[in-house]
N, C-alpha and C positions, 0 to 999 in steps of 0.2 A: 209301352203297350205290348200287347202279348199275341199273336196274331194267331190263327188256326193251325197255320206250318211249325209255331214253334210250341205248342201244348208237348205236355209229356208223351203223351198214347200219341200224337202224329209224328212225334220226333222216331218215337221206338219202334213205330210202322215203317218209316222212312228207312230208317237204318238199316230194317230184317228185309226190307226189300231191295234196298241197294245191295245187300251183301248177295243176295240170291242173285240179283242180275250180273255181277259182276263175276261171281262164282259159274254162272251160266253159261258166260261170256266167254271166258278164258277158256272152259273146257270144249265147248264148241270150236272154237278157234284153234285148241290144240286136236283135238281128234277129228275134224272136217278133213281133211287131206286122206286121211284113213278108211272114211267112207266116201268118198266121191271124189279122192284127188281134190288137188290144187283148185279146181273152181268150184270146187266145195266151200273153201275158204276162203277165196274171194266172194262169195255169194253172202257170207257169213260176217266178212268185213263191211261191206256193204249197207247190209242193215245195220248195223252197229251205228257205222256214220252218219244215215238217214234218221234212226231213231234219236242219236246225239244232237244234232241239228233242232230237228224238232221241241225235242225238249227241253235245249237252252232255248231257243226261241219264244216259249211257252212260258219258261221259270219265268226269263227277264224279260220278257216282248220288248226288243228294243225298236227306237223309232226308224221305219222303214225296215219293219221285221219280213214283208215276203224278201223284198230284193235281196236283204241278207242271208235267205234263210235257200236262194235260188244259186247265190252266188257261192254260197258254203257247200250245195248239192254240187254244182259242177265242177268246182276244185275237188272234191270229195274223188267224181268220176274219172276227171284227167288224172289225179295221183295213184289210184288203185292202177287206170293202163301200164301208167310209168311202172310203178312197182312191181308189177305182174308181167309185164314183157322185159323184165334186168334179164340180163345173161349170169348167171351166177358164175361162172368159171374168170369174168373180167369186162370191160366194157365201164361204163359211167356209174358211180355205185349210189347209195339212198342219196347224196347233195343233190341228185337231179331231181325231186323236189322240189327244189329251187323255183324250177321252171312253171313250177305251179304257182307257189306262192307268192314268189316275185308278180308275175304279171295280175295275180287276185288281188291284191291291194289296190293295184294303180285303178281296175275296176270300180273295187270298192268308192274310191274317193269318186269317179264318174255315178256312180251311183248317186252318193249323195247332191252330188250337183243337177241328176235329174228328179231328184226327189221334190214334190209340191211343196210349194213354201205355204205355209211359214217354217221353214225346215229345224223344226225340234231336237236338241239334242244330237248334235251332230258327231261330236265328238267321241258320245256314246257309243252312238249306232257306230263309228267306225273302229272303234275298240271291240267290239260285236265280234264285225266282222271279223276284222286282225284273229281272233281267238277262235275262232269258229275253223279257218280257215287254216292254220295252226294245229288247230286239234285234229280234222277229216285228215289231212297230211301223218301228222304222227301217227294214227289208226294204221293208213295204207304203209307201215313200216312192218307191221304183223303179218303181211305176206309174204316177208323174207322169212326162211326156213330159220335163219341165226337166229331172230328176234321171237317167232310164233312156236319153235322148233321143227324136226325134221320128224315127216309120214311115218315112218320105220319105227321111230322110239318118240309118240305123243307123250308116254309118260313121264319122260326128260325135259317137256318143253320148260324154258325161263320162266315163258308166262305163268305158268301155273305157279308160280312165285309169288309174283307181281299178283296174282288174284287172289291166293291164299292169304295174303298178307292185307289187301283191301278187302276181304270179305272179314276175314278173324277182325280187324279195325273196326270197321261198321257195328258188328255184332257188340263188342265189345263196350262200344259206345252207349249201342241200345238199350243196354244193362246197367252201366254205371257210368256215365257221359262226366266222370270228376278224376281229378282235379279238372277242371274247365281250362281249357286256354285260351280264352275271350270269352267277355259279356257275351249272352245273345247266341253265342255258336256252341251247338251242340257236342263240342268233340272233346273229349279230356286226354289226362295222359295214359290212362289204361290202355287206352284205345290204340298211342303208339307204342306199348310196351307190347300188347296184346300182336297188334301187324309185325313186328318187330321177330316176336319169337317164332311164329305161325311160318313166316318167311324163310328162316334159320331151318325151321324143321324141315318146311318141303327140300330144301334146296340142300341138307342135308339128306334126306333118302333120298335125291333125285343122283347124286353121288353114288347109292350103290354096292361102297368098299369101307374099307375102316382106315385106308392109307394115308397116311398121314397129311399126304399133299393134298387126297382130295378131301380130306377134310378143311382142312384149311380152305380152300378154292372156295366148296361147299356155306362154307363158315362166311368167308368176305360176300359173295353172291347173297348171301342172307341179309346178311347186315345191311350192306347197300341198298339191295331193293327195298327191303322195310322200309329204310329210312325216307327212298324215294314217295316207298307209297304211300306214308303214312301222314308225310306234308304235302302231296298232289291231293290226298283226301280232305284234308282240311283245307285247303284253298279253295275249293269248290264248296266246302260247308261256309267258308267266309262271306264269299259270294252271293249265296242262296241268304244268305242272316241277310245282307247286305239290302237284298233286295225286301225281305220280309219288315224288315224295320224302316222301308217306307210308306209302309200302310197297302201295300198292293198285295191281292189275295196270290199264294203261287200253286199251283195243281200238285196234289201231292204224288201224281204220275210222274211228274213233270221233273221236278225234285229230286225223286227218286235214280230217277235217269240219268240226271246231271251228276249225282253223286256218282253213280255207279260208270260211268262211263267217259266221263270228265278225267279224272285221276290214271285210266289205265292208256288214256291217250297221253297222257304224263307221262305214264311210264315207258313208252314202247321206244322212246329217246334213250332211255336210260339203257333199258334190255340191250340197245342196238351196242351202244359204246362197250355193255360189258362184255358182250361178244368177240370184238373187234380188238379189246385191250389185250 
């Protein structure tokens, strides 16, 4: 069965709109410090996370979607304090995280036990959560300067990597969504050939020089994140097939969202380690 999310014209809508919000995203996030300083960007992470929330919530409604949708806010909030009051010079570094996630699960499962029976889909709803709760976390890692970049030189940021490479994917999709890598899901392999070089390229000019070394740096930076982005993108298109292929309508806002914003909370794990290697 073929559902309205997955028609041709709403797939190629979905795609050019995720690439624009995700393209939106990153640049915001890299230039916010620049105009308004540091709670520029945090003001900008923020929404990110509240809009992400929302619209996995929307795509999958899962059962006991406010309580999860309360619980992913608040962990969302305690993670950005954590991240935004680090000491960069030394002190506890992103594991402290931890301290979010660790005690938002143990919630999570109280949640379920206050939820009215006949309690639907439990297991769902706390895989939801888990994810949701995971993802607001890795978001609030984009306020480390390593990971979002540093004020002075936005146009260096990783991110713009990492978005480059998920918006060239998306588009690329929009276009010619073949060879398909799953029934049902809209993503082919253009799509990671396409995030792939897009990635390579930024993170080559973002390099600067023709030296050999930093080419090469230039060169692995590309690669890597491509490849990060290019399979956090398609895990999120799996998901969204997932749910479409149960007969349940999903908003193409909503969709849109997921895609675009799902993937780069994927990535800011990724950005973090290449930093630190």
């Amino acid at each position: 069965m073929t559902t309205a999310l997955q028609t041709p014209a709403a797939t190629r809508g979905r795609h050019v709109a995720a690439a624009a919000a995700v393209a939106l995203a990153a640049a915001a996030l890299a230039w916010a410090p620049e105009a308004g300083g540091e709670a520029a960007r945090l003001g900008v992470v923020l929404v990110l996370q509240a809009a992400l929330v929302a619209a996995w919530v929307l795509a999958v409604a899962p059962a006991g979607a406010r309580g999860a949708a309360a619980l992913a806010l608040a962990a969302a909030v305690a993670a950005d304090l954590l991240a935004a009051s680090a000491d960069p010079t030394g002190g506890p570094g992103p594991g402290v995280l931890l301290v979010v996630a660790g005690p938002a699960l143990v919630v999570a499962v109280v949640h379920q036990m206050l939820r009215r029976p006949p309690r639907a889909d439990v297991v769902g709803s706390l895989g939801t959560v888990a994810l949701l709760v995971a993802a607001v976390c890795a978001l609030a890692l984009l306020l480390l300067p390593e990971v979002a970049g540093d004020a002075a030189s936005p146009a260096a940021s990783p991110l713009l990597v990492a978005g480059a490479a998920l918006a060239a994917g998306h588009l690329a999709d929009a276009l010619v969504p073949r060879p398909a890598v799953a029934d049902g899901v809209p993503r082919g392999g253009l799509g990671v050939l396409a995030a792939l070089a897009a990635a390579v390229a930024v993170a080559l000019a973002e390099t600067g020089t023709a030296e050999t070394v930093d080419v090469l740096a230039g060169l692995t930076t590309g690669l890597v994140v491509g490849l990060v982005a290019a399979l956090a993108g398609m895990t999120s298109s799996f998901a969204l097939a997932d749910t479409a292929a149960s007969g349940r309508r999903v908003p193409a806002a909503a969709a849109a969202g997921v895609e675009a914003l799902l993937p780069l909370a994927v990535c800011a794990p990724a950005l973090l380690a290449l930093a630190v290697v």
